[in-house]
mmCIF file as gemmi writes it, N, C-alpha and C atoms, coordinates in Angstrom:
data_model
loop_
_atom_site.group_PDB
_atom_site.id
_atom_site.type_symbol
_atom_site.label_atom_id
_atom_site.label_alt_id
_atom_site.label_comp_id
_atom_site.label_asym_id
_atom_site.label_entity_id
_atom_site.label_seq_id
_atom_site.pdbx_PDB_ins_code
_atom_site.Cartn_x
_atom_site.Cartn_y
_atom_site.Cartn_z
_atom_site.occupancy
_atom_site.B_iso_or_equiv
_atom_site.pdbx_formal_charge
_atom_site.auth_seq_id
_atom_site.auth_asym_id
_atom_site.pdbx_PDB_model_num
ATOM 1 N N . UNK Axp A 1 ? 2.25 42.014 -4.089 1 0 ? 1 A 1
ATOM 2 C CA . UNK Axp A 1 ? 2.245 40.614 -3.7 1 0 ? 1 A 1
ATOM 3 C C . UNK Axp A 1 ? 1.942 40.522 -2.211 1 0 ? 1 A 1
ATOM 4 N N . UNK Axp A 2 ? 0.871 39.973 -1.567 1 0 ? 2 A 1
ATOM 5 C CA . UNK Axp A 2 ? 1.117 39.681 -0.342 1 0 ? 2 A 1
ATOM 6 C C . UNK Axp A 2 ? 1.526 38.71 0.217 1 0 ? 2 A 1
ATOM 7 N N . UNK Axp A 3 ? 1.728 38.951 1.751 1 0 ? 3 A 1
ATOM 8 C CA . UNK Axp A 3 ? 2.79 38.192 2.453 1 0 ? 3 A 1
ATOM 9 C C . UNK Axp A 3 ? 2.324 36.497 1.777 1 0 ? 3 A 1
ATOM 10 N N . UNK Axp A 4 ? 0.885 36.422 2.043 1 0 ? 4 A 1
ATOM 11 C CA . UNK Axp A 4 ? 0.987 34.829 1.833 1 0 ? 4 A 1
ATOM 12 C C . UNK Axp A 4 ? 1.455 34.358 0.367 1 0 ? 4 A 1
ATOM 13 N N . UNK Axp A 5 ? 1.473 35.263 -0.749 1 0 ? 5 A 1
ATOM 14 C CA . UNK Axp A 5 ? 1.675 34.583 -2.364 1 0 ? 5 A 1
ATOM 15 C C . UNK Axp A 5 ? 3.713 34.858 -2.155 1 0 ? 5 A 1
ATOM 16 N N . UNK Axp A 6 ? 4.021 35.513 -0.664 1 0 ? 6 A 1
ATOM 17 C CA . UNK Axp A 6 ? 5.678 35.722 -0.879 1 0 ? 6 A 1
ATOM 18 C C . UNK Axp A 6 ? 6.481 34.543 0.453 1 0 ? 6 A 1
ATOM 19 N N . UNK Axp A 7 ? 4.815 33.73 0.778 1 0 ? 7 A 1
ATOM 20 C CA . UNK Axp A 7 ? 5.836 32.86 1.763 1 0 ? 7 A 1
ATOM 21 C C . UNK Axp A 7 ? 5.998 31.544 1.417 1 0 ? 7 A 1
ATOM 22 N N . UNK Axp A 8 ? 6.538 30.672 1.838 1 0 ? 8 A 1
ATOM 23 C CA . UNK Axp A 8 ? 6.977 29.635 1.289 1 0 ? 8 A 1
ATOM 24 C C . UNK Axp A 8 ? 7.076 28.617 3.437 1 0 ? 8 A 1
ATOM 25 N N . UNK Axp A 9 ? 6.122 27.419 2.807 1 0 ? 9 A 1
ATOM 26 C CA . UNK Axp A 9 ? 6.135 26.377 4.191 1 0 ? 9 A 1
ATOM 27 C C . UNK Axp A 9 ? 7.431 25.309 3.67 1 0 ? 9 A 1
ATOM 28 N N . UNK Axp A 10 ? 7.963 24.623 4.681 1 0 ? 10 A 1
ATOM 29 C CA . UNK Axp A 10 ? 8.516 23.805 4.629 1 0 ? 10 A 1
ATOM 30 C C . UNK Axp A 10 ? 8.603 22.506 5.767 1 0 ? 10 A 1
ATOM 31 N N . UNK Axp A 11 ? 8.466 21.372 5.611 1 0 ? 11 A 1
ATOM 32 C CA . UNK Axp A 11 ? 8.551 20.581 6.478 1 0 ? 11 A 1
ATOM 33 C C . UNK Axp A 11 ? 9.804 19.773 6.68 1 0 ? 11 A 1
ATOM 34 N N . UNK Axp A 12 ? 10.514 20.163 8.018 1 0 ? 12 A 1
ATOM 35 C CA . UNK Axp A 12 ? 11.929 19.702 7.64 1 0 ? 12 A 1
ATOM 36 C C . UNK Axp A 12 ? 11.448 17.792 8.441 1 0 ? 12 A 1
ATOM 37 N N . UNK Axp A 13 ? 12.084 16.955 8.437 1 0 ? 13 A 1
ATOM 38 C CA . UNK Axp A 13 ? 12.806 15.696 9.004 1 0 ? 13 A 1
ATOM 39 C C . UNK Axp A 13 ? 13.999 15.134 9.009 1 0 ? 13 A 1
ATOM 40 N N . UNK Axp A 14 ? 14.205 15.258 10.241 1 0 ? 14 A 1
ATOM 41 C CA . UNK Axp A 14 ? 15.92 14.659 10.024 1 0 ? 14 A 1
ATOM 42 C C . UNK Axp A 14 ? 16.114 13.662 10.955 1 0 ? 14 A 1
ATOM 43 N N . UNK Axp A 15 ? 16.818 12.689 10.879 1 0 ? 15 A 1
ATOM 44 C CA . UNK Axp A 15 ? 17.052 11.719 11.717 1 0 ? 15 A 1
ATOM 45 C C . UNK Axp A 15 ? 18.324 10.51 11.648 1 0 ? 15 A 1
ATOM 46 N N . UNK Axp A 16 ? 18.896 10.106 12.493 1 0 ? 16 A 1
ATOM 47 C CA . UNK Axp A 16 ? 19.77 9.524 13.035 1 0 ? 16 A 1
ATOM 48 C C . UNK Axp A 16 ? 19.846 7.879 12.394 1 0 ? 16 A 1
ATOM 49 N N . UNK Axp A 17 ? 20.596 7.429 11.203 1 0 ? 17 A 1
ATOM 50 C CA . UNK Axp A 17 ? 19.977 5.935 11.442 1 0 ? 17 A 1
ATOM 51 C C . UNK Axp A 17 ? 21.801 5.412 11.808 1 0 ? 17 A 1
ATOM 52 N N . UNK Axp A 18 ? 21.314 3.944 12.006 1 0 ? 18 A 1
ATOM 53 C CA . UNK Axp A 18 ? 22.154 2.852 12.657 1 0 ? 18 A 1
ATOM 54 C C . UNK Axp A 18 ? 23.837 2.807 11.748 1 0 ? 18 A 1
ATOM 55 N N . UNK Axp A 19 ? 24.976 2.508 12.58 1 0 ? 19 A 1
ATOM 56 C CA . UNK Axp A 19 ? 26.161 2.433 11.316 1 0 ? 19 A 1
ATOM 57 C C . UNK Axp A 19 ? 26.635 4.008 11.165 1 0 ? 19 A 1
ATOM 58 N N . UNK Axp A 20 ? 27.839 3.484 10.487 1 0 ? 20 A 1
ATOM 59 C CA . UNK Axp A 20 ? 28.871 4.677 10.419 1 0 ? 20 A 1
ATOM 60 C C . UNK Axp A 20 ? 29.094 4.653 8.991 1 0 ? 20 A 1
ATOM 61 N N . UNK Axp A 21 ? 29.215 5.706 8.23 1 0 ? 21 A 1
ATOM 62 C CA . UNK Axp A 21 ? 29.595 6.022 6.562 1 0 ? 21 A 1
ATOM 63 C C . UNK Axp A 21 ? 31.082 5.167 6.472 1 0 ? 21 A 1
ATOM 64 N N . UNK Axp A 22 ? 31.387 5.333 5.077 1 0 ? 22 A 1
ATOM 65 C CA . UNK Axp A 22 ? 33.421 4.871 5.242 1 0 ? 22 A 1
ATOM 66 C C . UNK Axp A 22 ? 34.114 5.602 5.866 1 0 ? 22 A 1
ATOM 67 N N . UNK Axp A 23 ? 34.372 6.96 6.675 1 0 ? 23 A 1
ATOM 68 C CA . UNK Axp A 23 ? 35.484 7.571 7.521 1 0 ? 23 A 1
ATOM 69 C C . UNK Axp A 23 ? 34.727 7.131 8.709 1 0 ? 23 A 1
ATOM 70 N N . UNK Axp A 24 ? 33.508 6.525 9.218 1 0 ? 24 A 1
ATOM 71 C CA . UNK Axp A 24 ? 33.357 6.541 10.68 1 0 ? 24 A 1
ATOM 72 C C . UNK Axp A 24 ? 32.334 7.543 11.009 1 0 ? 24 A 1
ATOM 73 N N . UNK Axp A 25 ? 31.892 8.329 10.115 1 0 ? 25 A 1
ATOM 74 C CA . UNK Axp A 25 ? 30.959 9.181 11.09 1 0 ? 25 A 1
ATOM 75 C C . UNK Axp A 25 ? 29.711 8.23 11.218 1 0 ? 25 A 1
ATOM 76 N N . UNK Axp A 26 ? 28.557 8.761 11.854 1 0 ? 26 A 1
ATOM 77 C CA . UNK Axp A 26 ? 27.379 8.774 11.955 1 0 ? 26 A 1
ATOM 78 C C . UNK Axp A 26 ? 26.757 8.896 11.205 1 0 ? 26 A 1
ATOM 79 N N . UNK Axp A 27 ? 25.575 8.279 10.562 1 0 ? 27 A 1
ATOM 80 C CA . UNK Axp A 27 ? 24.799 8.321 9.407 1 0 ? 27 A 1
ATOM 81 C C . UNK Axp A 27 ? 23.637 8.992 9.483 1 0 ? 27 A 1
ATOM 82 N N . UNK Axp A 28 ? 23.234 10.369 8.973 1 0 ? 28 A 1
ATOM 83 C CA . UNK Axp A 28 ? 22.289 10.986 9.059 1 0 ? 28 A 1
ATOM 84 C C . UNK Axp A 28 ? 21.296 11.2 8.078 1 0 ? 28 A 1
ATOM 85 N N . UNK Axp A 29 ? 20.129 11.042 7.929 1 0 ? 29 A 1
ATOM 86 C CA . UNK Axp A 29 ? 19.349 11.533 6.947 1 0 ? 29 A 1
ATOM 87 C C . UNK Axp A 29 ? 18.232 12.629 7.344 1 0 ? 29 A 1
ATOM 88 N N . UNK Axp A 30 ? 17.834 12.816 6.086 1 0 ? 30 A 1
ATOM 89 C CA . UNK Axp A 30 ? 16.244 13.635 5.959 1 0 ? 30 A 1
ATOM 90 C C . UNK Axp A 30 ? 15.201 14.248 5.692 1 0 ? 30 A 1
ATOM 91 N N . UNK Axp A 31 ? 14.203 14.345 5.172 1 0 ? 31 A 1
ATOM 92 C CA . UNK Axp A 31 ? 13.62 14.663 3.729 1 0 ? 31 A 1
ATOM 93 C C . UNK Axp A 31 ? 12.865 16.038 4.279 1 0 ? 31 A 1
ATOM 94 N N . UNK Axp A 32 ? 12.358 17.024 3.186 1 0 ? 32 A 1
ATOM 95 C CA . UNK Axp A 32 ? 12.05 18.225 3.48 1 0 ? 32 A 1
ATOM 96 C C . UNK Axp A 32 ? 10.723 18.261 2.543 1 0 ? 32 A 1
ATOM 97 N N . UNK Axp A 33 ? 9.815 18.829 2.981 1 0 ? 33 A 1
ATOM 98 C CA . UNK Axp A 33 ? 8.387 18.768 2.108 1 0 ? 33 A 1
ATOM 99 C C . UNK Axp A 33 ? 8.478 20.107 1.878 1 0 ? 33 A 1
ATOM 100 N N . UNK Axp A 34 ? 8.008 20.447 0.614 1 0 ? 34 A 1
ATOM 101 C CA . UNK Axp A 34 ? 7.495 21.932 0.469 1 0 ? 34 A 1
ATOM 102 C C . UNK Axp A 34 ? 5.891 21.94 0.313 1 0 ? 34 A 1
ATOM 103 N N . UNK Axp A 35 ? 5.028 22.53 1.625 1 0 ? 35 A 1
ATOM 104 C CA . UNK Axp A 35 ? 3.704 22.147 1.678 1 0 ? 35 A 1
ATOM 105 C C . UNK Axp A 35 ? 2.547 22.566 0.393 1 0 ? 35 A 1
ATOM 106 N N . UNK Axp A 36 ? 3.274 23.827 -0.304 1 0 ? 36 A 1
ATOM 107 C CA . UNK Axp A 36 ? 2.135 23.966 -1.07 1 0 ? 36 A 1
ATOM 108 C C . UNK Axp A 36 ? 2.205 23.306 -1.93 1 0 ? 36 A 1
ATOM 109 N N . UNK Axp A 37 ? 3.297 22.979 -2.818 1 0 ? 37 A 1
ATOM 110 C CA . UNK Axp A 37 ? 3.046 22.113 -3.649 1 0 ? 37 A 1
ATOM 111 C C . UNK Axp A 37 ? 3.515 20.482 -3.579 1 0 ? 37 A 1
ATOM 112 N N . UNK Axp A 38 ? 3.305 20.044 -1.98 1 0 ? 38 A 1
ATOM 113 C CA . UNK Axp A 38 ? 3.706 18.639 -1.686 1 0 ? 38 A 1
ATOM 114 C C . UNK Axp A 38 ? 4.518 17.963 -2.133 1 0 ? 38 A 1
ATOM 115 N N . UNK Axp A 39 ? 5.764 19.068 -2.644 1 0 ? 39 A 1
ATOM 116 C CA . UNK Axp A 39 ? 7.004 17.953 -3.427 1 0 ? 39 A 1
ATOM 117 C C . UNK Axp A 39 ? 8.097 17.377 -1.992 1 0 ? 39 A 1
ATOM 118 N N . UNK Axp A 40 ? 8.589 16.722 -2.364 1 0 ? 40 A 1
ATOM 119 C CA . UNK Axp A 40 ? 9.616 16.469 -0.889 1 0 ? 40 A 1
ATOM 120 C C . UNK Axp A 40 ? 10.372 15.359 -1.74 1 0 ? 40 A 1
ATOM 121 N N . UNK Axp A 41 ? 11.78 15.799 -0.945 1 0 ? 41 A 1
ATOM 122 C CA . UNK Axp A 41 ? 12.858 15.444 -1.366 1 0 ? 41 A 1
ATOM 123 C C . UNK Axp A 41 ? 13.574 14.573 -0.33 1 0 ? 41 A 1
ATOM 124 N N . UNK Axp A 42 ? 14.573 14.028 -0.091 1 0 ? 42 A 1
ATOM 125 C CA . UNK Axp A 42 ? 15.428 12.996 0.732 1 0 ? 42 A 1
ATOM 126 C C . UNK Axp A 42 ? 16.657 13.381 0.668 1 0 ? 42 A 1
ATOM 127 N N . UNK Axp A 43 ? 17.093 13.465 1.864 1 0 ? 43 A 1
ATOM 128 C CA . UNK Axp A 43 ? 18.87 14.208 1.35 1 0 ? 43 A 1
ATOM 129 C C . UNK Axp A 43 ? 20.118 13.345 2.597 1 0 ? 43 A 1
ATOM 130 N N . UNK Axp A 44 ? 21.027 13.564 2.104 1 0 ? 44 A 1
ATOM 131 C CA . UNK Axp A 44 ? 21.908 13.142 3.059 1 0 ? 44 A 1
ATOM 132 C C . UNK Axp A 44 ? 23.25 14.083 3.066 1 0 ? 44 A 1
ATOM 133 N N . UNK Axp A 45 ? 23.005 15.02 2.665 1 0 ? 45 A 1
ATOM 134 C CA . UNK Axp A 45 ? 23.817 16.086 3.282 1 0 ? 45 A 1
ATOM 135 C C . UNK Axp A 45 ? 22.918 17.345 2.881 1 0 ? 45 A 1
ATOM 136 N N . UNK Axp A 46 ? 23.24 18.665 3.559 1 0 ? 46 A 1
ATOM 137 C CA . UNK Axp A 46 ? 22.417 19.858 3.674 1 0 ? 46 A 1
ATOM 138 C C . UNK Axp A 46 ? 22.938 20.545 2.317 1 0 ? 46 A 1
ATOM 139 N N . UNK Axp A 47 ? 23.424 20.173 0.981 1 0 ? 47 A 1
ATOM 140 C CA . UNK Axp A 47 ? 24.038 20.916 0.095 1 0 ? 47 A 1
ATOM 141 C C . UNK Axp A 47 ? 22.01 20.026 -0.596 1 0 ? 47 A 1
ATOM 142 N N . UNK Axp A 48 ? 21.878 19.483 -0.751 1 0 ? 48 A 1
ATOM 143 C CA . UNK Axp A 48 ? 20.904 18.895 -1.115 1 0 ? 48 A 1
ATOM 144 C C . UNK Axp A 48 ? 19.467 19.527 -0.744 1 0 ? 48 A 1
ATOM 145 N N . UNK Axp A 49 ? 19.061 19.725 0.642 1 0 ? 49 A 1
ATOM 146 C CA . UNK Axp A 49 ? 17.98 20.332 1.183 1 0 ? 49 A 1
ATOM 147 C C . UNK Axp A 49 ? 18.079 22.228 1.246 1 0 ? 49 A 1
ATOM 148 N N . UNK Axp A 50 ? 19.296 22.803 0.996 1 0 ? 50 A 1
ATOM 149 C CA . UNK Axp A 50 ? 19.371 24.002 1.033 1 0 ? 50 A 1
ATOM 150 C C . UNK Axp A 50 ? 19.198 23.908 -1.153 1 0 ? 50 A 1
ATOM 151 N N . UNK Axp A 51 ? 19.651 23.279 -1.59 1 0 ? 51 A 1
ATOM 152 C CA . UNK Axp A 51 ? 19.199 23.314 -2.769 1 0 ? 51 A 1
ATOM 153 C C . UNK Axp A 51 ? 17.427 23.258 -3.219 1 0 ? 51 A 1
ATOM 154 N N . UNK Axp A 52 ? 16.652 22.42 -2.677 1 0 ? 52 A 1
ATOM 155 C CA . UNK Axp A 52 ? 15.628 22.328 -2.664 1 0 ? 52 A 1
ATOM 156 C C . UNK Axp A 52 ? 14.644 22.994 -2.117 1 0 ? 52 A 1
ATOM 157 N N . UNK Axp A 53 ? 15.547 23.664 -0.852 1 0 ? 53 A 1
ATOM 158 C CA . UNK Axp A 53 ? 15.11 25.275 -0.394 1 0 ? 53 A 1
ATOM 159 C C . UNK Axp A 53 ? 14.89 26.288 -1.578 1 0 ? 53 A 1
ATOM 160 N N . UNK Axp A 54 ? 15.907 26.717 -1.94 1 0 ? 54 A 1
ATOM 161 C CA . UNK Axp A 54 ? 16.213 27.353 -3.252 1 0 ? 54 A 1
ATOM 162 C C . UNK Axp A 54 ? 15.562 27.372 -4.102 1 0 ? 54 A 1
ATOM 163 N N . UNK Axp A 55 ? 15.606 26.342 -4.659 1 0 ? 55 A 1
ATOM 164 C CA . UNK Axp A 55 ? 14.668 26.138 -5.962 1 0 ? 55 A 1
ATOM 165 C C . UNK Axp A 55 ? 13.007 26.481 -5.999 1 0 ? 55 A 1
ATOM 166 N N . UNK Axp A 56 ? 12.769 25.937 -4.592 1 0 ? 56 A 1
ATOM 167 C CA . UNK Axp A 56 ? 10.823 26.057 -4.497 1 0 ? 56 A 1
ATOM 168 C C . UNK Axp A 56 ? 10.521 27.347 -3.679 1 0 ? 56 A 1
ATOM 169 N N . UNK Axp A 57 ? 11.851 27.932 -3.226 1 0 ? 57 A 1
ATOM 170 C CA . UNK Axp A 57 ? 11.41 29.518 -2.757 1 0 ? 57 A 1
ATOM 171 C C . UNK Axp A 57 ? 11.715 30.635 -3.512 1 0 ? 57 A 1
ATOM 172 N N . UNK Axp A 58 ? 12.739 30.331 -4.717 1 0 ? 58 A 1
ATOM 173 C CA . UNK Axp A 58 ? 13.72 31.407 -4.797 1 0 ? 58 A 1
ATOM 174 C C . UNK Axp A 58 ? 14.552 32.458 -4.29 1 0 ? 58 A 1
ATOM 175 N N . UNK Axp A 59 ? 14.69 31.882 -3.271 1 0 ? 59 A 1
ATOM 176 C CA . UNK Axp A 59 ? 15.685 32.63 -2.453 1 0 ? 59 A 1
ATOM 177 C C . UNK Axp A 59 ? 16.777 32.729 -2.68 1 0 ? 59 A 1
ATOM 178 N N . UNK Axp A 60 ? 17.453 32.431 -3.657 1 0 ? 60 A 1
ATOM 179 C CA . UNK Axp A 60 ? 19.195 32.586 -3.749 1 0 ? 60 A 1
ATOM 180 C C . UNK Axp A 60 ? 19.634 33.774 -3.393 1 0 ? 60 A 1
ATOM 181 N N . UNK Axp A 61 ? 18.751 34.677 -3.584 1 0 ? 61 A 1
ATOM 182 C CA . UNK Axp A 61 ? 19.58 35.916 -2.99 1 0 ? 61 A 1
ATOM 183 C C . UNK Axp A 61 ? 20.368 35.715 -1.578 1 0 ? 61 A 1
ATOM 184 N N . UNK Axp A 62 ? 19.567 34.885 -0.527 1 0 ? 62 A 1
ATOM 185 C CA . UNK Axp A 62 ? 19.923 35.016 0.573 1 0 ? 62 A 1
ATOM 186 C C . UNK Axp A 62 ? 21.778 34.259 0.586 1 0 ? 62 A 1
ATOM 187 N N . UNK Axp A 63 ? 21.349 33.534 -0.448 1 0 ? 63 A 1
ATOM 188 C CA . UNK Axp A 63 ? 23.278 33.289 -0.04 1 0 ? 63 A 1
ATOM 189 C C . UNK Axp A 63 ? 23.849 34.141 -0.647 1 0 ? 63 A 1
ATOM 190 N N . UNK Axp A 64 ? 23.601 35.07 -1.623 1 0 ? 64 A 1
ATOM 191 C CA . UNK Axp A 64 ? 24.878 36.287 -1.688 1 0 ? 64 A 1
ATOM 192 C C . UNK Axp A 64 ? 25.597 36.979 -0.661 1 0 ? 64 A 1
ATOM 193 N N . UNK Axp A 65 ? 24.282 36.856 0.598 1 0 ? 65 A 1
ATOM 194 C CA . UNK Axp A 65 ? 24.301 37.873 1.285 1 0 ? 65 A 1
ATOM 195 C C . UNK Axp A 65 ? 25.512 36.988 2.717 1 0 ? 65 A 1
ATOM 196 N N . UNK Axp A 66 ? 25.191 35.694 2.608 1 0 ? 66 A 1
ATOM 197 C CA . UNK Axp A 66 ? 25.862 35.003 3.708 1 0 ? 66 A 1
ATOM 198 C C . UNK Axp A 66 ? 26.87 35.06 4.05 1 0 ? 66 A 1
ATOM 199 N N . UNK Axp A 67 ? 27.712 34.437 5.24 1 0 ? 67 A 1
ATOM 200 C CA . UNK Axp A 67 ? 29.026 34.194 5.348 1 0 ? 67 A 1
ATOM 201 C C . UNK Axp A 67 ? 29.027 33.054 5.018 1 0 ? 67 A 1
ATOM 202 N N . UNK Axp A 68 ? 28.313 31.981 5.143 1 0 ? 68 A 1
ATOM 203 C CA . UNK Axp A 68 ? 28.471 30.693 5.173 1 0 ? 68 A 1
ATOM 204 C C . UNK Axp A 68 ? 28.617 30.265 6.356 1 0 ? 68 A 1
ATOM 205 N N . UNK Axp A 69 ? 28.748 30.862 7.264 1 0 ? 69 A 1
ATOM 206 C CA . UNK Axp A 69 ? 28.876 29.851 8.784 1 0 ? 69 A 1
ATOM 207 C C . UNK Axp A 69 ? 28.239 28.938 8.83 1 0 ? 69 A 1
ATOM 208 N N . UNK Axp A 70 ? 28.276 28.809 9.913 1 0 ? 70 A 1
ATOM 209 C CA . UNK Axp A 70 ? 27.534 27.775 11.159 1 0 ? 70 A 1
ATOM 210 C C . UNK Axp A 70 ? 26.807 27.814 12.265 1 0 ? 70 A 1
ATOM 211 N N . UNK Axp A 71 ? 26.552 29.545 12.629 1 0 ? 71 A 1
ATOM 212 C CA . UNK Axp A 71 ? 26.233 29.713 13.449 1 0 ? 71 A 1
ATOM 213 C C . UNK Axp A 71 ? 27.029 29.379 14.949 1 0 ? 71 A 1
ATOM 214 N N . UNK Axp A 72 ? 28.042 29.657 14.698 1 0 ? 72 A 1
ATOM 215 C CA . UNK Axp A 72 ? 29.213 29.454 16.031 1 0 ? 72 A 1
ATOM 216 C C . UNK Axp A 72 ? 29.302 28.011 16.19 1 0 ? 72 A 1
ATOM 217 N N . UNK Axp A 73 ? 28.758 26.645 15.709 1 0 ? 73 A 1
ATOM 218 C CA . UNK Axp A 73 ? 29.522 26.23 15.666 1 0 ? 73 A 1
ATOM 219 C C . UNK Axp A 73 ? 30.958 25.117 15.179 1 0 ? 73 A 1
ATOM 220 N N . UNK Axp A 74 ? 31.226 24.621 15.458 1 0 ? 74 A 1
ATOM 221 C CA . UNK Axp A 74 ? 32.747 24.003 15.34 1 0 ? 74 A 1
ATOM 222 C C . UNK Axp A 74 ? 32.444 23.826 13.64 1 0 ? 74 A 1
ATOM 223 N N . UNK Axp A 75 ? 33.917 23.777 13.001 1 0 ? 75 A 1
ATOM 224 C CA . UNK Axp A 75 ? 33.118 23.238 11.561 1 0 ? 75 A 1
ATOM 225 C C . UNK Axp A 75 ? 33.392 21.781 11.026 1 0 ? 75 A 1
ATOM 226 N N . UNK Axp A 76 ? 32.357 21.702 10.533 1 0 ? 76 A 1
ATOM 227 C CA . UNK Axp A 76 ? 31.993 20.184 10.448 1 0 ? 76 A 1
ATOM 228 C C . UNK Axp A 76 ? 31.1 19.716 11.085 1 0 ? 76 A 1
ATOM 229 N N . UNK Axp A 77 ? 30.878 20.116 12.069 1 0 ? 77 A 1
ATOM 230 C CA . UNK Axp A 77 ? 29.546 19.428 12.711 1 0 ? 77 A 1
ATOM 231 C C . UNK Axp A 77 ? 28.855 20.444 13.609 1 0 ? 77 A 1
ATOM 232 N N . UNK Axp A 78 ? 27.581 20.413 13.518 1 0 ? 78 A 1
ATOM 233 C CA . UNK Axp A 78 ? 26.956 21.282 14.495 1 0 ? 78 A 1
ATOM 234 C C . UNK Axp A 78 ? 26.939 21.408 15.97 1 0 ? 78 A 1
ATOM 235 N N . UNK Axp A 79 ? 25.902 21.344 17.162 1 0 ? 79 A 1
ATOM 236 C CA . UNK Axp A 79 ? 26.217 21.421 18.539 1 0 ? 79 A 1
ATOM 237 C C . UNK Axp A 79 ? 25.017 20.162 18.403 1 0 ? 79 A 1
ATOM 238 N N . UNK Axp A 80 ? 24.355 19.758 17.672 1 0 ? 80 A 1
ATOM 239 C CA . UNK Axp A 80 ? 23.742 17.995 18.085 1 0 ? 80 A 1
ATOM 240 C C . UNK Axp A 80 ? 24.584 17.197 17.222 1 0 ? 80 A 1
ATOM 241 N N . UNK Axp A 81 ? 25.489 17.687 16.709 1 0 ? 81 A 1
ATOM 242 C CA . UNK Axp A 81 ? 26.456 16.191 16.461 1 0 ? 81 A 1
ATOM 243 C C . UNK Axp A 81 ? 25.749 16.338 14.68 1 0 ? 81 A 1
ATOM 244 N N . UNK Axp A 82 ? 24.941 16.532 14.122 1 0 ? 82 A 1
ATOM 245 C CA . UNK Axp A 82 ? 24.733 17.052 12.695 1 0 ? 82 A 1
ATOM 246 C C . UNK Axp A 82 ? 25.462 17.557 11.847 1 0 ? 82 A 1
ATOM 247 N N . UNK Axp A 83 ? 26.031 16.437 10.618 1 0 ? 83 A 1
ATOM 248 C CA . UNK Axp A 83 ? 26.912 17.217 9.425 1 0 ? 83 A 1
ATOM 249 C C . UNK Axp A 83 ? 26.782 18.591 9.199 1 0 ? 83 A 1
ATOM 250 N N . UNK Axp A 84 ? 27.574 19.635 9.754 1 0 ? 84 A 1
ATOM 251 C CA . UNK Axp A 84 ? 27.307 21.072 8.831 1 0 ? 84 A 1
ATOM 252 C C . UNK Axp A 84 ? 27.897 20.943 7.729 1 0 ? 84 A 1
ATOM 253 N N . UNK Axp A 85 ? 27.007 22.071 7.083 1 0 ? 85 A 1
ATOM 254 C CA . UNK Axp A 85 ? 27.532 22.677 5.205 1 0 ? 85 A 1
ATOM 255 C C . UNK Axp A 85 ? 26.72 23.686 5.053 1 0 ? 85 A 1
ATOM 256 N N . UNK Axp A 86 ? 28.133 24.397 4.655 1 0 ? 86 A 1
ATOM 257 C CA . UNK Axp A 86 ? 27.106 25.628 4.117 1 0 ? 86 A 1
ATOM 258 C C . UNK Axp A 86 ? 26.448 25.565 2.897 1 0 ? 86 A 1
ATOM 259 N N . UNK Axp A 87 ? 25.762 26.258 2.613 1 0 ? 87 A 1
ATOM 260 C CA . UNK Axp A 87 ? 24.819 25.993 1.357 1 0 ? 87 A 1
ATOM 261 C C . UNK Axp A 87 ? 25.544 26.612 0.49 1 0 ? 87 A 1
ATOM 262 N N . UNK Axp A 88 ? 26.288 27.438 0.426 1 0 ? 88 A 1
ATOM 263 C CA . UNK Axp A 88 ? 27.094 27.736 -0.34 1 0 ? 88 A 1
ATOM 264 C C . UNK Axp A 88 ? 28.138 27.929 -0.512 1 0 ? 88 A 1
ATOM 265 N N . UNK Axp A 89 ? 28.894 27.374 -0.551 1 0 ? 89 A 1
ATOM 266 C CA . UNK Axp A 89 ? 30.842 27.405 -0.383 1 0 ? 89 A 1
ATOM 267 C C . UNK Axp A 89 ? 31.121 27.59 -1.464 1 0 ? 89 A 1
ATOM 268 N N . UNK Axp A 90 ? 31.637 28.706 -1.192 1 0 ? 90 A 1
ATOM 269 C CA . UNK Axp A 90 ? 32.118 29.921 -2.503 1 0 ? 90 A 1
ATOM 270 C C . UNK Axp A 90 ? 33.733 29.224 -3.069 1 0 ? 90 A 1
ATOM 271 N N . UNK Axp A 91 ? 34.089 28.31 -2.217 1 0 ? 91 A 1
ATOM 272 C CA . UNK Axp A 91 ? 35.497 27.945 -2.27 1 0 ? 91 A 1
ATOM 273 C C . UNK Axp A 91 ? 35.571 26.547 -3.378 1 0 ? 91 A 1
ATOM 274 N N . UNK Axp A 92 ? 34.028 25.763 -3.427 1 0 ? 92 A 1
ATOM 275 C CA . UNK Axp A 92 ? 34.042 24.728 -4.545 1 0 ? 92 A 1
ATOM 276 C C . UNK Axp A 92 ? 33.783 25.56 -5.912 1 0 ? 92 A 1
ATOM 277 N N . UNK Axp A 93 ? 32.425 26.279 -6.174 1 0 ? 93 A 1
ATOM 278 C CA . UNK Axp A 93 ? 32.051 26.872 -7.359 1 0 ? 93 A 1
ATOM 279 C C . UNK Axp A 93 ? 31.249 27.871 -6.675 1 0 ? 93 A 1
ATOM 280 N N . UNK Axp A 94 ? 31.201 28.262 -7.991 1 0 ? 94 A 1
ATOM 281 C CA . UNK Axp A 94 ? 30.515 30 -7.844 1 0 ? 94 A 1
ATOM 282 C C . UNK Axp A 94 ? 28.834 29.832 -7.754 1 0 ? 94 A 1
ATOM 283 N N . UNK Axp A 95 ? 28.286 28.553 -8.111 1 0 ? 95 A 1
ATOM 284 C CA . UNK Axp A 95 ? 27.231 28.438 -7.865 1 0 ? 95 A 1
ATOM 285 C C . UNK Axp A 95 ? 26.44 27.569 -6.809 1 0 ? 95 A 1
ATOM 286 N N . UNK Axp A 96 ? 25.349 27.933 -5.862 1 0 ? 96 A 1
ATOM 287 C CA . UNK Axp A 96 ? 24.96 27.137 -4.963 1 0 ? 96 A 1
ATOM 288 C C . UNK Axp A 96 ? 24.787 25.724 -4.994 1 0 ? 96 A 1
């Protein structure tokens, strides 16, 4: 297989809109294209766009391999103020 039939494009967008959810946070969205086959999705949390990762790359392996962090940081939210989630929290179900 070469590299190009084993890579996979993606177009991320994310963005900031107006208003706070019911606890008060910040309302974030953002849709993700997968270029070769121009599907794209809309998400409002990252359990959604790491799913759609998944599915059009097959990558699940890579979360066996994870911790689930955050990349250092805080949990719950990233260092721009962005809902974190891991894509896979082994602590709801066993599946991504």
């Amino acid at each position: 297989m070469s590299f190009e039939e084993s890579t996979h494009v993606f177009l991320l967008r994310v963005w900031r809109e107006r208003g706070k959810n019911q606890v008060g946070e910040e309302l974030w969205r953002g849709s993700v294209e997968h270029m070769p086959s121009n599907e794209r999705v809309f998400f409002q949390d990252l359990r959604k766009l790491c799913s759609f990762v998944v599915r059009k790359s097959g990558a699940g392996s890579m979360l066996d391999s994870s911790e689930g962090g955050n990349g250092g940081d805080s949990p719950g939210q990233s260092s721009r103020g962005l809902p974190s989630a891991s894509c896979h929290d082994k602590s709801r179900s066993g599946k991504p």
